[in-house]
C-alpha positions in Angstrom: 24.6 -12.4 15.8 22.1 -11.5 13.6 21.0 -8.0 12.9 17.1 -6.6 13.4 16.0 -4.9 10.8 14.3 -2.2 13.0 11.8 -0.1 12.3 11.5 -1.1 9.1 7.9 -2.9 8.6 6.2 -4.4 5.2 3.0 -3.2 4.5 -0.2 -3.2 1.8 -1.3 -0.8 0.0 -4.8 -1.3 -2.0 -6.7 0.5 -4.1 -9.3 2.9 -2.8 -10.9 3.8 -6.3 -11.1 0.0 -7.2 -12.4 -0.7 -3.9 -15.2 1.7 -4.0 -16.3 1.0 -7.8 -17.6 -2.7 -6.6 -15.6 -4.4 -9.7 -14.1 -7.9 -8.9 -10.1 -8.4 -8.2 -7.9 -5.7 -6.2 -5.2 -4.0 -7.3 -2.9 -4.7 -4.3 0.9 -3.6 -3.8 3.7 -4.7 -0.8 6.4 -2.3 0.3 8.0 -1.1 3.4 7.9 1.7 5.3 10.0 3.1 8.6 7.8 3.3 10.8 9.4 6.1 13.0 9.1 8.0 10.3 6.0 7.5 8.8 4.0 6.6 11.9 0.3 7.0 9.8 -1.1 5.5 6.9 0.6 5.6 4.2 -0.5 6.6 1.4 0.6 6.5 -2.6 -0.5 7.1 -6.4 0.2 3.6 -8.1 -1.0 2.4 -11.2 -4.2 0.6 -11.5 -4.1 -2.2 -14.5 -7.9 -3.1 -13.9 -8.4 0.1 -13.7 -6.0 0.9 -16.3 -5.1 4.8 -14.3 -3.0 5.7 -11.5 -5.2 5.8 -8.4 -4.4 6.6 -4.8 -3.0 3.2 -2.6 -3.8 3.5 1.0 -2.3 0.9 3.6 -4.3 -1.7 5.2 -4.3 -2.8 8.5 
């Protein structure tokens, strides 16, 4: 049989600089997270090539 994978889950994480500036495009990432242990929003510094910075990724619904 098969094995679950869990509480492992894949998420998005977008831009909230880029969102909030009103330019076209997103800057848009996938990852996954354990969701036991990180049962909020997570939230990282990524880098931004619109942008061109690092700027804080926070997960979508």
């Amino acid at each position: 049989m098969a094995k679950s994978k869990g509480n492992r889950i894949q998420v998005i994480l977008e831009c909230t600089e880029h969102k909030a500036s009103g330019l076209p495009g997103t800057s848009r990432y996938y990852t996954e997270k354990n969701k036991k242990n990180t049962p909020g929003r997570l939230e990282l510094k990524k880098y931004n090539p619109i942008l061109k910075k690092m700027t804080i990724h926070r997960e979508t619904k």
